[in-house]
VOGU-3710 file (C-alpha; in Angstrom, 3 decimals, decimal comma):
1> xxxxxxxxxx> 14,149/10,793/-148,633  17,412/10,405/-146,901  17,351/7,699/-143,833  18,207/10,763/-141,336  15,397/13,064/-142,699  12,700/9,932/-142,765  13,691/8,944/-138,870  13,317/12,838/-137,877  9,810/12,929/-139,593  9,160/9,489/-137,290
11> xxxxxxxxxx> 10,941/10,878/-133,940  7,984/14,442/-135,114  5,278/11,976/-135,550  6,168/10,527/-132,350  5,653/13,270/-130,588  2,962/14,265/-132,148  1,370/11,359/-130,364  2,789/11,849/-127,074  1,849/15,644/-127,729  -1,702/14,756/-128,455
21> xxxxxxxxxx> -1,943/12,407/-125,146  -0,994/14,482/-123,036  -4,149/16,835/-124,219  -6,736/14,339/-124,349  -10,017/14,785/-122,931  -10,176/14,899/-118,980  -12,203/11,669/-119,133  -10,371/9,480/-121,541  -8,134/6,835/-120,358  -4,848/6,125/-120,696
31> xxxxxxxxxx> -3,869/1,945/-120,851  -1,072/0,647/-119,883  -1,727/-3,056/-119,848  -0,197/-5,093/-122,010  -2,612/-7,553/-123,238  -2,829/-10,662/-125,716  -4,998/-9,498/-128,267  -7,933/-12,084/-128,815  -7,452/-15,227/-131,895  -10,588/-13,773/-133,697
41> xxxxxxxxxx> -13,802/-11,839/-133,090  -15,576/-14,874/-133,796  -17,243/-17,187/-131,652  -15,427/-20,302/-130,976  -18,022/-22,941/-131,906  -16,823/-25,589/-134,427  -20,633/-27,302/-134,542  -21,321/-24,631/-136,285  -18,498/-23,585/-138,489  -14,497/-23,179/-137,996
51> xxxxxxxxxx> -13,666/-19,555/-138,401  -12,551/-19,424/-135,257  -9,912/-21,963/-136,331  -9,542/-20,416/-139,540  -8,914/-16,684/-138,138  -6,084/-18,365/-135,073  -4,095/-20,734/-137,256  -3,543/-18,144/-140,601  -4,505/-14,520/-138,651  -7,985/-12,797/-139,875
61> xxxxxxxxxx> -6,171/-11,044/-142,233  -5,260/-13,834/-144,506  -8,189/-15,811/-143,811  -10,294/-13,791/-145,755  -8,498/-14,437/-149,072  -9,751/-18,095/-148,963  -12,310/-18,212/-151,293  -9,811/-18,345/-154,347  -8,477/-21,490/-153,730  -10,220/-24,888/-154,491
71> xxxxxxxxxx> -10,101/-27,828/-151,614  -7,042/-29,383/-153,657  -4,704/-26,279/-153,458  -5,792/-25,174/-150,233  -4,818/-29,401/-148,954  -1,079/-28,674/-151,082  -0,848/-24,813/-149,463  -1,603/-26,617/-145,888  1,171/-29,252/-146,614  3,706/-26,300/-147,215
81> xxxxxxxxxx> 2,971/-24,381/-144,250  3,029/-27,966/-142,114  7,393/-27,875/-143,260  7,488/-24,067/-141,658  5,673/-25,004/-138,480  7,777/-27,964/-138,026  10,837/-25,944/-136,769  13,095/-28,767/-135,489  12,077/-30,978/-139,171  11,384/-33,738/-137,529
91> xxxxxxxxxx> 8,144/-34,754/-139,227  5,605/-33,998/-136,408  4,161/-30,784/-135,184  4,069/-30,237/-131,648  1,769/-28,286/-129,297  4,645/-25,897/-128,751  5,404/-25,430/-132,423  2,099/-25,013/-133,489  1,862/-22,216/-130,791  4,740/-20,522/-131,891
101> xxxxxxxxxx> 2,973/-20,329/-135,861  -0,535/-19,416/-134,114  1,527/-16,057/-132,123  3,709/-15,292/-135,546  0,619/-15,207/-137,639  -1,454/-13,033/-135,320  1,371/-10,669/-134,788  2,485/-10,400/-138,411  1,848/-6,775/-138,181  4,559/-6,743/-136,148
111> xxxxxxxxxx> 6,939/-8,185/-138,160  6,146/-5,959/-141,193  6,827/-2,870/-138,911  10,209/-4,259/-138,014  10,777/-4,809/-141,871  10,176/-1,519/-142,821  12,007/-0,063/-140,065  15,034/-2,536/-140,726  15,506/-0,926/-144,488  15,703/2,695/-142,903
121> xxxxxxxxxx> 18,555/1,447/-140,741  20,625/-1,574/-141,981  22,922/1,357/-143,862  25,636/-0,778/-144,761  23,331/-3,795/-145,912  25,380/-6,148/-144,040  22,479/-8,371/-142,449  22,628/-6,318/-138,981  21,680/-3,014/-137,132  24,523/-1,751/-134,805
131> xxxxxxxxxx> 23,925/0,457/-131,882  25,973/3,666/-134,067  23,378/2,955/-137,240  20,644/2,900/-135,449  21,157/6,469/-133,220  22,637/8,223/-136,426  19,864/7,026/-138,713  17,334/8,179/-135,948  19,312/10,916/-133,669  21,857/12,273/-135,818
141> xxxxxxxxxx> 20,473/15,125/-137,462  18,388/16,528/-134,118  21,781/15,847/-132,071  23,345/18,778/-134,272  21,300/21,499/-132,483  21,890/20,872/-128,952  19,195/23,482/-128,506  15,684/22,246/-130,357  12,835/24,744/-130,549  10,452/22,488/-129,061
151> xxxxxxxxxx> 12,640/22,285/-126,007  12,062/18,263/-126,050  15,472/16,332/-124,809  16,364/14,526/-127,429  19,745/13,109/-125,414  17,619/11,633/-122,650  15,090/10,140/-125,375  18,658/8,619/-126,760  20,554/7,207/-123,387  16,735/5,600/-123,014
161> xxxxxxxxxx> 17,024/4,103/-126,034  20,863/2,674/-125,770  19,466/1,057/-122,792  16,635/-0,854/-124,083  19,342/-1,915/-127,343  21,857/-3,127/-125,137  18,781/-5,437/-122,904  17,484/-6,388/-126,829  21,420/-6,811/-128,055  21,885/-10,938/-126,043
171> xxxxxxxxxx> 25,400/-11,265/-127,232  26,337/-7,894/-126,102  28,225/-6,912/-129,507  26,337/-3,846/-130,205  24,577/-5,121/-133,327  21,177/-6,140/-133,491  20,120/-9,656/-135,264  16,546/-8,855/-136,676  15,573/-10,945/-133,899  17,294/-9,051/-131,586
181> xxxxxxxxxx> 15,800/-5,840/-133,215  12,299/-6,851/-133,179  12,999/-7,346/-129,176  14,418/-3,884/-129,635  11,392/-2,314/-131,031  8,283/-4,182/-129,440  10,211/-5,577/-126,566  6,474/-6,421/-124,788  6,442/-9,087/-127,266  9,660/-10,997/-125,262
191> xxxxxxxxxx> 10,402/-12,427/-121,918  13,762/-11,354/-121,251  12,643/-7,739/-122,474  10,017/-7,455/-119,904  12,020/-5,938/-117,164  12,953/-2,774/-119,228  8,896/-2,684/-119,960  8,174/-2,287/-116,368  11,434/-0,053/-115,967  10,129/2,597/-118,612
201> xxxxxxxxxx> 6,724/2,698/-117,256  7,740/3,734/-113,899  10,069/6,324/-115,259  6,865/7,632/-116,895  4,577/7,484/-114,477  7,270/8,038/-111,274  7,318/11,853/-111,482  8,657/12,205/-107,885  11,776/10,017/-108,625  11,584/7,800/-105,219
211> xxxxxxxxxx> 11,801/4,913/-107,530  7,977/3,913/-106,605  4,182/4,477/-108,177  2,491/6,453/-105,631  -1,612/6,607/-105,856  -1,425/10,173/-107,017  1,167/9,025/-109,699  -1,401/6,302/-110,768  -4,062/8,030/-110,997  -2,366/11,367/-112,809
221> xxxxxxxxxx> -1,139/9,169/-115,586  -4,101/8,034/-116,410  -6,284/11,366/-115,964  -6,240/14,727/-115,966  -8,628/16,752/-113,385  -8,128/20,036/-115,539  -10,231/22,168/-113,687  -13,493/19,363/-113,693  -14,599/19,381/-109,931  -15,675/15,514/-109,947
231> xxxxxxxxxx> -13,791/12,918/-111,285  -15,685/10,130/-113,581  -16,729/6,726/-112,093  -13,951/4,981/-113,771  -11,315/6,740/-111,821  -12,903/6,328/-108,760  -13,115/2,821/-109,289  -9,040/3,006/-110,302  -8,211/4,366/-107,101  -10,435/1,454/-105,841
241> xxxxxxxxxx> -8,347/-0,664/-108,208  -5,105/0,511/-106,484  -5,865/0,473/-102,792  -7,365/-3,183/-103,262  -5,496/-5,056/-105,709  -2,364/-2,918/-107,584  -0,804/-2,110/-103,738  -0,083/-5,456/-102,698  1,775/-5,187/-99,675  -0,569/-1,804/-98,534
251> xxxxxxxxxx> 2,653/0,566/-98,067  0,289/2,950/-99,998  2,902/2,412/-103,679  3,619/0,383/-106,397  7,121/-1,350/-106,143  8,855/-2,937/-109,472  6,929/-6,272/-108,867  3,454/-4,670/-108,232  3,832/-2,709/-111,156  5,036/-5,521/-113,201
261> xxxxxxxxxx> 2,071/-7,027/-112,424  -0,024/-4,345/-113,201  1,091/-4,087/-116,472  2,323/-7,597/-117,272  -0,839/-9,494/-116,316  -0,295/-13,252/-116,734  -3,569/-14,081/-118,970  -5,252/-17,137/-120,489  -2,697/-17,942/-122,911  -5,118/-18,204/-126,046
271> xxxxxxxxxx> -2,901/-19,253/-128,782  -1,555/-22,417/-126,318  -5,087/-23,318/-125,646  -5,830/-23,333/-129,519  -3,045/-25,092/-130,837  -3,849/-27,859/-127,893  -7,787/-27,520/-129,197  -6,027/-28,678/-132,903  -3,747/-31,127/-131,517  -7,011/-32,779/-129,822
281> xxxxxxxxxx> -9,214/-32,562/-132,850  -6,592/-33,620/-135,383  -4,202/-36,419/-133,542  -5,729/-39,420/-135,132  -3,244/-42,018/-133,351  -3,210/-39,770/-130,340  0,816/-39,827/-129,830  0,344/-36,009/-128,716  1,869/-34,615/-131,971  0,699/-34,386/-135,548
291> xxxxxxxxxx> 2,159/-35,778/-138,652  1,355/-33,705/-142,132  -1,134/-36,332/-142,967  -2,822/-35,751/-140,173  -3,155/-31,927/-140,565  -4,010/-32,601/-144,118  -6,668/-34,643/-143,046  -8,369/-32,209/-141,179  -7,898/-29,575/-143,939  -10,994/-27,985/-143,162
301> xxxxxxxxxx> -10,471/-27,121/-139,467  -7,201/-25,623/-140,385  -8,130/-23,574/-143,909  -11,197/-24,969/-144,526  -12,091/-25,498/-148,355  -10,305/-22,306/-148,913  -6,839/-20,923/-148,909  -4,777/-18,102/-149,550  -1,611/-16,959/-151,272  1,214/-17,877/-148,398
311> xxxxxxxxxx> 3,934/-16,846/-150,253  4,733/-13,924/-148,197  3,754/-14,949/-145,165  6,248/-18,389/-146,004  8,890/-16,024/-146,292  8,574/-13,503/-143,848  8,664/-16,722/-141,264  12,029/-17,943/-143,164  13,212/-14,158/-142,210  12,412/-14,336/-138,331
//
């Protein structure tokens, strides 16, 4: 399938979604939160096992491939993972770096979506994604009918999209890093991409164009009366939600900072208070850091007596 004809299928399927959203049940909810999604579904209670640990440090994914390693390659797989979490190579893990391995191996998903997306539009192979690949790969063959039967705009979908490139692009050169393109596609995932979050969520919601989230707004994003003559608890409690806590400043609307924190909560950082839970556990001359010995040590609260096969994960990391 040609690039052009596999991004038109995605921009269908796309809309498909959005299609099917906007026709949902009266009563189902729409979220807009962006939320940390939890270490593990397991309790957190090493006196009785560490799966918790197990699930945070590798993802659940890969933890579940343990069982075909004995306690001696699982100790040498640990030791090779210890050089990729040690970013700087200075022989110690920190909190921070051990943090940074804990969020890249929950949100692997993440960075297999950006590599199959990166194939479909890296067309001249040369190790980037510029602004012109990207929108012909994914625009170029709708652009040719300035007219589409479904009557969708396409162009205003595309100037949207320029945008968020040029906020993901940090050197401004119109070609995307794979860095730069992951910020691109999942830009909730970054800091400095957060502002463009908030921006295309009021442009959503905003349907008056005052540049503000009225209650009415709020509320119609989320639900849809369609002829039902009471509204379920859960909206009455949102319009609760709104009045009490989402309007800050009681002008009776969201601003840019109310909805950023609407939608931008700042949560328990989980992975942070996990890799400081293995720092504790595991820092045998309590300096604050961890050598490899000491990880290796502790084998079991990391991988246990198990281990996988990290040779994809290894290099996927290399890659990002």
């Amino acid at each position: 399938m040609r690039p052009g004809t596999m991004q038109f299928a995605r921009l269908l399927l796309c809309l498909a979604m959005w299609a099917l959203c906007g026709s949902a049940k009266p009563t189902e909810r729409k979220e807009r939160v962006v939320r940390e999604a939890p270490l593990s579904t397991r309790e957190h209670d090493d006196a009785q096992s560490f799966d918790y640990d197990h699930d945070a440090f590798l993802g659940a994914d890969e933890a579940k491939s343990f069982d075909q390693l004995t306690p001696e390659e699982s100790k040498e797989r640990l030791g090779k993972i210890v050089g990729k979490i040690d970013e700087d190579g200075d022989g110690f893990v920190t909190v921070e770096e051990l943090k940074a391995w804990i969020k890249f191996a929950q949100k692997r998903w993440i960075y297999e979506d950006v590599e199959r997306q990166w194939k479909g539009h890296d067309l001249n192979e040369d190790g980037l994604v510029s602004w012109e690949e990207y929108k012909n790969a994914t625009y170029g063959y709708i652009l040719d009918d300035p007219d589409p039967d479904d009557g969708f705009n396409y162009k205003q979908m595309m100037v949207r999209d320029e945008r968020r490139f040029k906020m993901a692009d940090k050197d401004g050169d119109l070609a995307a890093t794979k860095e730069e393109f992951t910020a691109f596609l999942h830009p909730e995932e970054y800091d400095y991409m957060k502002d463009i979050v908030v921006q295309e969520t009021m442009e959503d919601i905003d349907k008056n164009g005052d540049g503000f989230i009225d209650l009415e707004e709020y509320i119609g994003d989320m639900y849809s009366q369609d002829g039902d003559a009471d509204e379920p608890e859960w909206v009455k409690t949102e319009r609760e939600q709104f009045v009490e806590f989402r309007d800050k400043n009681r002008d009776g609307k969201m601003d840019k900072e109310e909805t950023k924190d609407w939608i931008l909560p700042s949560d328990y950082d989980h992975a942070e208070a996990e890799a400081r839970h293995l720092v504790y556990e595991s820092d045998q001359d309590k300096d604050g850091k961890l050598t490899r010995e000491e990880i290796v040590d502790k084998s079991d609260l990391f991988v246990g007596s198990q281990a996988t096969d990290f040779g994809e994960a290894l290099v996927r990391h290399d890659e990002f």
